[in-house]
C-alpha positions in Angstrom: 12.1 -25.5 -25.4 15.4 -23.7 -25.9 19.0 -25.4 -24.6 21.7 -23.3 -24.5 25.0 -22.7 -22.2 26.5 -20.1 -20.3 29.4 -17.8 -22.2 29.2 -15.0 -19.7 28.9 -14.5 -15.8 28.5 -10.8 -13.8 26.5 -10.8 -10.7 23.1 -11.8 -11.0 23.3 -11.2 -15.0 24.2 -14.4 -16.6 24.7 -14.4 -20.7 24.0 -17.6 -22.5 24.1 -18.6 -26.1 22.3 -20.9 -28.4 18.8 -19.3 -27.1 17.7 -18.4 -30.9 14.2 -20.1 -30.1 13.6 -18.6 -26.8 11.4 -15.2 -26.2 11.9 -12.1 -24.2 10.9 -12.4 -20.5 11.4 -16.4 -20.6 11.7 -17.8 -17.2 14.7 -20.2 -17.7 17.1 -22.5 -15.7 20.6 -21.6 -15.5 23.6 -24.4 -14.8 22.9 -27.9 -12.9 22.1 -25.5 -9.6 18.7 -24.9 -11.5 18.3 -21.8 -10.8 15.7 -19.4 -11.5 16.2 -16.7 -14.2 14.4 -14.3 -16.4 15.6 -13.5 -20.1 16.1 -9.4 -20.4 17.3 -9.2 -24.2 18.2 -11.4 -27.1 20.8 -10.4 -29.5 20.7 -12.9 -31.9 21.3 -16.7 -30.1 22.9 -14.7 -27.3 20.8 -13.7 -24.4 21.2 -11.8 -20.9 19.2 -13.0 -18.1 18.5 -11.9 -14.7 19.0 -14.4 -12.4 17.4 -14.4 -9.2 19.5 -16.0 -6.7 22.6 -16.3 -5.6 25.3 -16.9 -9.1 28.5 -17.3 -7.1 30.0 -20.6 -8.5 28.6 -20.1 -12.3 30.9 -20.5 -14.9 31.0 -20.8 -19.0 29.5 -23.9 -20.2 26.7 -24.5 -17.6 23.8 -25.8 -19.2 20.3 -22.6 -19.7 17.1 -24.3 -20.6 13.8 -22.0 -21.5 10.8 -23.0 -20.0 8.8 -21.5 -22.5 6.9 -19.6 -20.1 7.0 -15.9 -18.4 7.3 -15.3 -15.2 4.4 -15.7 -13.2 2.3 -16.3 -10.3 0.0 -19.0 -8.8 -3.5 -17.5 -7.8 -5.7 -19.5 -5.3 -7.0 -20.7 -1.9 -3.6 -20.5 0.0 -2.1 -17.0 -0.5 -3.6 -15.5 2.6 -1.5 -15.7 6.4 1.7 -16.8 3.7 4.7 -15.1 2.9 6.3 -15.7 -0.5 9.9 -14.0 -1.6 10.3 -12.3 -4.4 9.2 -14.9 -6.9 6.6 -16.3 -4.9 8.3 -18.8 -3.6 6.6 -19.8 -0.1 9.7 -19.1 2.5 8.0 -21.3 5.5 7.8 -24.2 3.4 11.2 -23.4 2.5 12.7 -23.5 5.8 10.9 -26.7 6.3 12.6 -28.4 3.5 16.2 -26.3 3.1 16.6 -24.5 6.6 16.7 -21.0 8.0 19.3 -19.8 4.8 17.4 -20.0 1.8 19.2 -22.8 -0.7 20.0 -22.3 -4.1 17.4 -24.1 -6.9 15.0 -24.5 -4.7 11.6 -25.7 -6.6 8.9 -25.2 -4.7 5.4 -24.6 -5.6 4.1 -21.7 -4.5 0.8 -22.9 -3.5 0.2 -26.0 -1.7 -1.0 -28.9 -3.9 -1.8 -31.7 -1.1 -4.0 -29.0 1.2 -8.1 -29.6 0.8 -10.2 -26.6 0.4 -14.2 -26.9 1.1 -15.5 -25.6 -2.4 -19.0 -24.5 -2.7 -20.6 -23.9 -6.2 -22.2 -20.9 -6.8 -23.5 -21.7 -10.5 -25.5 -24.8 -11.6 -25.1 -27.0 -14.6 -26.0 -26.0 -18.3 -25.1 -22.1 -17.0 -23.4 -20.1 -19.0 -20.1 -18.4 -18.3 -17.5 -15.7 -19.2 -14.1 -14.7 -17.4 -14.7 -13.5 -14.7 -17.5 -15.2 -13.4 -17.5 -16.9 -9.7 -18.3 -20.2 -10.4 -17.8 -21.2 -6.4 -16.5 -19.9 -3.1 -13.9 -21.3 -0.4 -14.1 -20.4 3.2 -10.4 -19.8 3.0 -9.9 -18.8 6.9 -12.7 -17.4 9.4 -12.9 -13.9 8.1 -12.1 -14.3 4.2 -14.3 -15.7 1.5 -12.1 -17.1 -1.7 -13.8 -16.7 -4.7 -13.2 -19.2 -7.4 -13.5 -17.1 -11.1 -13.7 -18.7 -14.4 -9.8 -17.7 -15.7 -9.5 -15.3 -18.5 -10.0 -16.3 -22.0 -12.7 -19.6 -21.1 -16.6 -18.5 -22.4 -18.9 -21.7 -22.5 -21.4 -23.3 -20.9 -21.2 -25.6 -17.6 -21.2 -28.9 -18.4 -20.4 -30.4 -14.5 -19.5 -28.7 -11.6 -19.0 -30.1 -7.8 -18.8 -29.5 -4.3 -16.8 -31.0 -2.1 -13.4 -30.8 -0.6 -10.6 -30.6 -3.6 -6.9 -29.6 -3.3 -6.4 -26.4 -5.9 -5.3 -28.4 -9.1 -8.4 -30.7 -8.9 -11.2 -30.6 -11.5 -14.2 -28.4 -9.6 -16.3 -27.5 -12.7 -16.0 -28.6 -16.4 -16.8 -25.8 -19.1 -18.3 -26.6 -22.9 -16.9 -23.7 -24.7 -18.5 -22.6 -28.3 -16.0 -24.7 -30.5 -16.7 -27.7 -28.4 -14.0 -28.6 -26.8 -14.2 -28.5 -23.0 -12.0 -26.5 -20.3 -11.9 -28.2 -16.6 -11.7 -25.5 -14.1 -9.6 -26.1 -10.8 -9.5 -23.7 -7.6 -6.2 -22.4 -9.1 -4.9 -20.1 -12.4 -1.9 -18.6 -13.1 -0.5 -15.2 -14.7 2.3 -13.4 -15.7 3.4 -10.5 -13.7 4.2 -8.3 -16.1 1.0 -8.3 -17.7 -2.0 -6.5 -16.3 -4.9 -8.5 -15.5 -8.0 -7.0 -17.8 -11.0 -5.2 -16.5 -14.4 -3.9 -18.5 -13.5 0.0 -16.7 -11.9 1.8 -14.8 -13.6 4.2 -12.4 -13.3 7.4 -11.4 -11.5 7.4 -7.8 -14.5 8.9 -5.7 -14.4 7.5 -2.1 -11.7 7.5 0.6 -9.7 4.8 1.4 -10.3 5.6 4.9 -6.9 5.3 7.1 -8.2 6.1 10.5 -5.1 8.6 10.6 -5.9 12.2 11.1 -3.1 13.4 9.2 -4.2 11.6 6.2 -8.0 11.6 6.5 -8.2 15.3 7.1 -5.9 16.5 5.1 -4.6 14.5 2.7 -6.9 11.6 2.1 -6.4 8.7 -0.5 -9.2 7.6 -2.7 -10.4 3.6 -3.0 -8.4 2.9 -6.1 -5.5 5.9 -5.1 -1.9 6.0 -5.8 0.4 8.1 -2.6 3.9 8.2 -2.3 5.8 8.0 1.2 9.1 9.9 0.5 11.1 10.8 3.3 14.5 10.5 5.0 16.0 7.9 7.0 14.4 7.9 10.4 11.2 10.0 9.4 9.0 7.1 9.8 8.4 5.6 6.1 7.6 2.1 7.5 5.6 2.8 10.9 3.2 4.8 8.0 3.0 1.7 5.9 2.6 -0.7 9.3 -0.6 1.9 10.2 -2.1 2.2 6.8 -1.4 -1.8 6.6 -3.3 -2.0 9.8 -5.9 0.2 10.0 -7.1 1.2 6.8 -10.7 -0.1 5.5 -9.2 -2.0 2.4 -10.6 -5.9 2.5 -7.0 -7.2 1.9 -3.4 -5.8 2.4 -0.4 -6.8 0.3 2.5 -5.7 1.9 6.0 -6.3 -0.4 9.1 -5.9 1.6 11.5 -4.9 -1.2 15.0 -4.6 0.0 14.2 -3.6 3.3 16.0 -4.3 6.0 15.4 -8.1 7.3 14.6 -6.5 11.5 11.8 -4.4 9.8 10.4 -7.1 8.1 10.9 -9.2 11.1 9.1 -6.4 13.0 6.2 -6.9 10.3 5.8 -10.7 10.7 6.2 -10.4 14.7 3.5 -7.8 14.8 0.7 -8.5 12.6 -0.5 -12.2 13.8 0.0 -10.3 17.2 -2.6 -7.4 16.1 -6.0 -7.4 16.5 -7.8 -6.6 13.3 -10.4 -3.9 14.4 -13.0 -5.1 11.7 -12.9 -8.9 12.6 -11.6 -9.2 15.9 -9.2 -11.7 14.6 -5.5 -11.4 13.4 -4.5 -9.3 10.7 -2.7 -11.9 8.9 -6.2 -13.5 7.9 -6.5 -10.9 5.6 -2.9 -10.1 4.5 -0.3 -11.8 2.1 3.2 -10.9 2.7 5.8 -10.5 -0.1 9.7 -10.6 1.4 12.9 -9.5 -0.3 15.0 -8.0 2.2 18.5 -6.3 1.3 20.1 -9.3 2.2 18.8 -11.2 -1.1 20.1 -11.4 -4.4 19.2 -8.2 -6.1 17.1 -9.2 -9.4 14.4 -10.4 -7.1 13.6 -7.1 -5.7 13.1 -6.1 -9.3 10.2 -9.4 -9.6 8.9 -8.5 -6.2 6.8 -5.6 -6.8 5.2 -7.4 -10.0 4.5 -10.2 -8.0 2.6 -8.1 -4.6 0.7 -6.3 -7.4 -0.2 -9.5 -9.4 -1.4 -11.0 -6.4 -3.4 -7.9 -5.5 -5.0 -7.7 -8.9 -6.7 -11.3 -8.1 -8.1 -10.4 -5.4 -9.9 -7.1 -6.8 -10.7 -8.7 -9.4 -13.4 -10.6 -6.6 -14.6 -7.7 -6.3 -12.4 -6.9 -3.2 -10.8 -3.6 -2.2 -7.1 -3.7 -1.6 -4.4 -1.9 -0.1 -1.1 -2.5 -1.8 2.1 -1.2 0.6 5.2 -1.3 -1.2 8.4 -0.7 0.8 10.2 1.0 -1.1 10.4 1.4 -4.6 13.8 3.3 -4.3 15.4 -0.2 -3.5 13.9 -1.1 -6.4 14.9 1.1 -8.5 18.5 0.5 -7.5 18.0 -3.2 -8.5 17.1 -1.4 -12.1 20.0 0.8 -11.9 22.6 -2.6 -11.4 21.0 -4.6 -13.6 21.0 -2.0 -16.5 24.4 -1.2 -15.4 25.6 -4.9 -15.9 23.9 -5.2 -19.4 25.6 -2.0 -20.8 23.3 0.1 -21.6 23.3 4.2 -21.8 22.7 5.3 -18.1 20.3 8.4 -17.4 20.6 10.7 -14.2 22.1 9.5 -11.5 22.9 6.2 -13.3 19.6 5.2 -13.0 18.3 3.6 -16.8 16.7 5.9 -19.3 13.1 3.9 -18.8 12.8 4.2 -15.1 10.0 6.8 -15.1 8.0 4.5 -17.5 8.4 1.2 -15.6 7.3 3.6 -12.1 4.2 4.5 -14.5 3.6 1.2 -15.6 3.8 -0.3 -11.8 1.5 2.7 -10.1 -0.9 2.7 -13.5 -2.2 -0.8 -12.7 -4.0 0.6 -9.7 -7.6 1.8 -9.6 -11.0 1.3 -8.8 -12.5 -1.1 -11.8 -15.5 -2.9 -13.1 -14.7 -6.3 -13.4 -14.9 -8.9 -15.4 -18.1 -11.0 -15.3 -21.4 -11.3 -16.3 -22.5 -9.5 -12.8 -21.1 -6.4 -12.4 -18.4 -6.3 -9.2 -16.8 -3.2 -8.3 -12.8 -3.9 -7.2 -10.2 -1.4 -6.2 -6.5 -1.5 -6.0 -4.9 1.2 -3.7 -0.9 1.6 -4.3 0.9 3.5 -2.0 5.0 3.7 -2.2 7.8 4.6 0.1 10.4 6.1 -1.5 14.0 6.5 -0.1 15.7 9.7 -1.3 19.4 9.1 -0.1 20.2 12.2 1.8 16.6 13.0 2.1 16.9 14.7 -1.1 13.7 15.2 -3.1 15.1 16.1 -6.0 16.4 12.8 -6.6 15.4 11.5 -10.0 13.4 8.2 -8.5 11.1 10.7 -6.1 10.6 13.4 -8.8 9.4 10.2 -11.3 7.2 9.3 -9.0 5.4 12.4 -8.0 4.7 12.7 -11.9 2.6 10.1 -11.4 0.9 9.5 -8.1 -2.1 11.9 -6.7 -1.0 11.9 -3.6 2.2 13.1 -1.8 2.8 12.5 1.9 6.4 14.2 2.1 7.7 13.2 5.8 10.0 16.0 7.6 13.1 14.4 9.7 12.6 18.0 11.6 9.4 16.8 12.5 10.8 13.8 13.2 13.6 14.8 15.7 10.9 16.6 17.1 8.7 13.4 17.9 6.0 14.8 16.2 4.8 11.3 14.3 3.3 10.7 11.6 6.2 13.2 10.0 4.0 14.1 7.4 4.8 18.1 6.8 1.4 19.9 6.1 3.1 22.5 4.0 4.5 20.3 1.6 2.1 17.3 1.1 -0.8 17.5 -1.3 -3.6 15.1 -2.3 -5.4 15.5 -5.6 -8.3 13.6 -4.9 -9.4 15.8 -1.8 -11.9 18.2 -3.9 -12.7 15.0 -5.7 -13.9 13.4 -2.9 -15.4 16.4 -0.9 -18.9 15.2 -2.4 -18.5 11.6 -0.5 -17.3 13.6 2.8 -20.5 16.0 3.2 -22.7 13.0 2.9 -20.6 10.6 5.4 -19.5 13.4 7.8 -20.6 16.5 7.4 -21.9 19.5 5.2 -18.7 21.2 7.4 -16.2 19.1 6.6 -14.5 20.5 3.9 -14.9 24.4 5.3 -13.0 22.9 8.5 -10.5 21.6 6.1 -9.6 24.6 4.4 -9.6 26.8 7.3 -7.2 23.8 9.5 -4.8 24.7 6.3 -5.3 28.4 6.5 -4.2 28.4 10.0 -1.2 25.9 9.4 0.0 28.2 6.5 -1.0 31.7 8.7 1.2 29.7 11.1 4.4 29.4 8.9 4.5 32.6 7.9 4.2 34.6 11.2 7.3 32.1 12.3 9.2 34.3 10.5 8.4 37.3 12.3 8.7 35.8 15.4 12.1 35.0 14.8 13.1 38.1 14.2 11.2 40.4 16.9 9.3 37.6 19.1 5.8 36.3 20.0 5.0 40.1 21.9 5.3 42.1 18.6 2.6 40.4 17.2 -0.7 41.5 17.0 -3.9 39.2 19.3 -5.2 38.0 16.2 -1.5 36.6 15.0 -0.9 35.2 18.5 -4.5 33.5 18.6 -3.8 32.1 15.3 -0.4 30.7 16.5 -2.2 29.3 19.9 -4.6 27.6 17.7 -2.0 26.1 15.2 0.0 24.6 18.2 -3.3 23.5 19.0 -4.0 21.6 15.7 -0.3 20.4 15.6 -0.1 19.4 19.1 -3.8 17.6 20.0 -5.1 17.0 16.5 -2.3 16.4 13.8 0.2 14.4 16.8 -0.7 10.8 16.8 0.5 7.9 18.7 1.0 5.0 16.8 1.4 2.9 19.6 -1.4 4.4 21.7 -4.0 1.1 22.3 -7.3 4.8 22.1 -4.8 7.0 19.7 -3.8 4.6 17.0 -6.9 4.8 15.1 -9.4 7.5 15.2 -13.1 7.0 12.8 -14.2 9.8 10.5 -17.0 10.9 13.0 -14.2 11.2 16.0 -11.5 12.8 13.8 -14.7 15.9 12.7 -15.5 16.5 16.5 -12.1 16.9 17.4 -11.7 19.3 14.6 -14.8 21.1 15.1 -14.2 21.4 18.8 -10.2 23.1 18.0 -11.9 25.3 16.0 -14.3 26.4 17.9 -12.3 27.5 20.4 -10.3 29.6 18.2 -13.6 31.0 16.6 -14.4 32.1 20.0 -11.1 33.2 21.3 -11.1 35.8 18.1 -14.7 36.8 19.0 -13.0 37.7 23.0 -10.1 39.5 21.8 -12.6 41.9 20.3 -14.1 42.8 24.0 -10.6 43.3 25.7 -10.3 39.7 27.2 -6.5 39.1 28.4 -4.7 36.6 26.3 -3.2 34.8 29.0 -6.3 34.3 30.7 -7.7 33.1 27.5 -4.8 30.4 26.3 -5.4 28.8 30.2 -8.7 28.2 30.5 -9.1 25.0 31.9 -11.4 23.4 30.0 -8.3 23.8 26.6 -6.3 20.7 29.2 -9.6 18.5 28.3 -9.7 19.3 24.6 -5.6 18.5 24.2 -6.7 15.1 25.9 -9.6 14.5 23.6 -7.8 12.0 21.5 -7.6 9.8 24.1 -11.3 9.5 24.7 -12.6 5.9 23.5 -14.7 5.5 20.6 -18.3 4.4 21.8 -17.6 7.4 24.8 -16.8 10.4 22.5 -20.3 11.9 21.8 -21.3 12.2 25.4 -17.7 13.6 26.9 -17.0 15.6 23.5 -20.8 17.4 24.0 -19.4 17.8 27.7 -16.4 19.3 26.3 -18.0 22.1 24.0 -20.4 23.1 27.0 -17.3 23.8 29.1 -15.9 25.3 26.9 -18.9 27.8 25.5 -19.8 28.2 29.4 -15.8 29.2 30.6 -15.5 32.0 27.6 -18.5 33.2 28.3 -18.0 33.3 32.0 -13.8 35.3 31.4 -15.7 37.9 29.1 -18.2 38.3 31.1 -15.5 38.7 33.6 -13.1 40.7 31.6 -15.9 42.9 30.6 -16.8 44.1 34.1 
């Protein structure tokens, strides 16, 4: 342990010397406050540290003790229906012990030691064991099984192992490893943030992550083990495309970190998801989320440990052999917490100010998603699913934390504030957005949906593009200059936009549409416009054919229940075959 004192005070960067013996990334304890820093360089006996919380009141000659350790996080029964900040420290039992304000020096253990968990043993005496394996499982709410793993670097042979009720640093299982010595096992282990957690191999990313958004699915889907990026102005809708991923998407667990948001979003968060319904268990949503808040209104360094602890956390439970959705809100506040501190400790500033390293530390966050084997003497399948709003001030994309991050991520959903002012929602602009996986994962879609799927894809995009060029025209000389293809090809585009792409978020049938419902509405859009080119061949008036009736039913389809589509959408298609058949008929006369 290294004892040193304080020479040097700026914001949350506190410089202390007589720290020869300590190492880079030591968690330490600054002044008699006790409170909670992080050790960023070392020149000779002098280091900077990080600290996060509040430093007003510091001065030279506080005492700085090392701990030893890194920073890093508890892992066990406990984490689910909680919300840590930044550091993991648990804020509900903070308020119980400090108040509504958080208070500086606060020690608090993330998990809760005095809490009994029911463990059941899945493995029998005299088995033998590696990392990774589940020695036992905990029931840790109604809808979540916790499973216990033998921590990383323990191989041996089970010499006891119980059942029972423990708390999470209780002995559950003792291990004989191969020198001899033994290891006892509790329900809990620990692990630095900054560190990956190991894996036998990573796989290719080959299945959706399917969102229940049309928008996404359709167009531009995320794979299980995918990395997307959420740039977009303020006021495009960022966060309401976190809260419906968060909500609806097919992950087994979401880890949402709040990192320098605003504190009435994340208070919209914590309001809404014990309120919502999850649609897979019919209980809340918390049950299967943990929530990571460091709103703008905390000291700064702690945004910078909040997105290694959410994907820490994340990495523990696909290492179960879970898949998980990670939502990170945003990584531009972030990287502003990068910017200050690498401001404070001097050193040479890149664009915009922001430090020379920020594209790496983007790579090294997004990198540690992916769709893995896992560690174990059974093979498990786990996948981590990162996706990142970014903030662009201005709405500039050009900005140097937006263009680092498209180097790295597969898939960009770039939201449009014209969209926006438009209340078109999601905001996602369809001529901008990409997804890299898509032709990836076209394979998966023809056998889950249909052999069609990715022909109606392609032509969808045709139109939207056909769509943004003719614009143009129109401007200049109007809709009537075009020709009855071109103004077919606009009806149908306004069709797509308006009753396919347009989704209401807070709509109790809208919010959430299945694979097999999002391919019937498409196929039904298109078929109308399939069939309205086939009329304008035989003379049929355009008018006549943008207001048939039965177009009213299919602009309302996305408000048809789930478990009543197939019936009313079949009823939908005969209308519509039997009422152009009926105006050509007409027309042809």
């Amino acid at each position: 342990m290294s004892q040193g004192r304080i020479i040097k005070v700026s914001g949350p960067l506190v410089i202390a010397e007589g720290m020869r013996d300590a190492n880079m990334f030591d968690v330490v304890r600054v002044s008699e406050h006790q409170l909670i820093g992080e050790i960023l360089e070392i020149h000779g006996d002098r280091a900077s540290i990080q600290v996060y919380e509040e430093t007003s009141g510091l001065g030279p000659g506080g005492p700085v003790v090392s701990t030893g350790k890194p920073l890093s996080v508890e892992l066990g029964p406990g984490l689910l229906e909680n919300m840590f900040d930044g550091i993991q420290r648990p804020l509900e039992a903070m308020r119980a012990k400090t108040g509504s304000n958080i208070t500086r020096g606060v020690n608090i253990s993330a998990l809760d030691r005095d809490r009994k968990w029911g463990f059941k043993p899945a493995l029998t005496k005299g088995q033998n064991v590696v990392a990774g394996d589940i020695i036992g499982t905990v029931q840790e709410n109604v809808v979540f099984e916790h499973r216990i793993m033998v921590p990383y670097g323990i191989e041996g042979t089970i010499e006891s192992i119980s059942e029972g009720d423990f708390t999470i640093d209780q002995t559950v299982a003792v291990v004989r490893k191969q020198d001899g010595s033994t290891a006892n096992l509790t329900m809990m282990q620990t692990w630095p943030v900054r560190r990956e957690r190991p894996y036998k191999e990573k796989l290719p990313p080959d299945e959706p992550m399917v969102t229940g958004q049309r928008n996404v699915d359709t167009l531009f889907p995320i794979a299980k083990g995918g990395v997307a990026a959420i740039p977009g102005p303020f006021g495009s809708g960022k966060t309401v495309v976190q809260h419906q991923l968060a909500k609806w998407s097919d992950a087994d667990l979401v880890v949402y970190i709040g990192c320098g948001e605003r504190g009435n979003e994340m208070t919209d968060v914590l309001m809404e998801f014990p309120q919502l319904k999850d649609p897979r268990t019919g209980e809340s949503l918390m049950k299967r989320t943990v929530l990571i808040a460091n709103t703008s209104d905390m000291p700064v360094a702690a945004r910078e440990a909040s997105i290694y602890t959410g994907i820490t956390i994340a990495e523990y439970f696909r290492d179960m052999g879970y898949s998980v959705a990670l939502m990170a809100d945003s990584t531009s506040r972030w990287a502003e917490a990068l910017r200050e501190m690498s401001g404070r400790l001097e050193e040479m500033p890149g664009e915009e100010g922001y430090p020379a390293y920020l594209a790496s530390r983007l790579a090294q966050f997004y990198e540690r998603a992916g769709k893995v084997i896992t560690l174990g003497s059974e093979e498990r399948t786990g996948a981590l699913s990162a996706i990142g709003a970014v903030s662009p001030p201005g709405g500039d994309l050009s900005e140097p934390v937006t263009q680092a991050t498209l180097r790295i991520v597969k898939v960009f959903w770039g939201l449009d504030s014209n969209l926006a002012y438009r209340r078109h929602f999601p905001a996602i602009n369809w001529l901008i957005s990409y997804s890299l996986y898509a032709d990836r994962m076209q394979e998966w879609y023809s056998n889950n949906v249909s052999r069609d799927h990715g022909k109606y894809r392609t032509q969808m995009m045709r139109i939207l593009q056909e769509e943004a060029e003719l614009e143009e025209i129109v401007r200049l000389v109007g809709v009537d200059a075009l020709s009855p293809k071109d103004r077919v090809t606009l009806e149908a585009a306004r069709s797509i936009r308006e009753d396919y792409l347009h989704q209401d978020a807070f709509h109790e049938v809208d919010t959430y549409a299945t694979l097999h419902k999002q391919f019937r509405m498409l196929k039904m859009i298109l078929s109308y416009y399939y069939m309205a080119l086939d009329s304008i061949q035989k003379n049929v008036d355009l008018k006549k054919l943008f207001s048939l009736p039965v177009r009213e039913k299919i602009g309302r389809a996305k408000y048809i229940p789930q478990d009543k589509i197939d019936v009313e959408y079949d009823q939908i298609e005969k209308e519509l075959v039997e009422q152009m058949e009926a105006l050509v008929a007409k027309e042809g006369e």
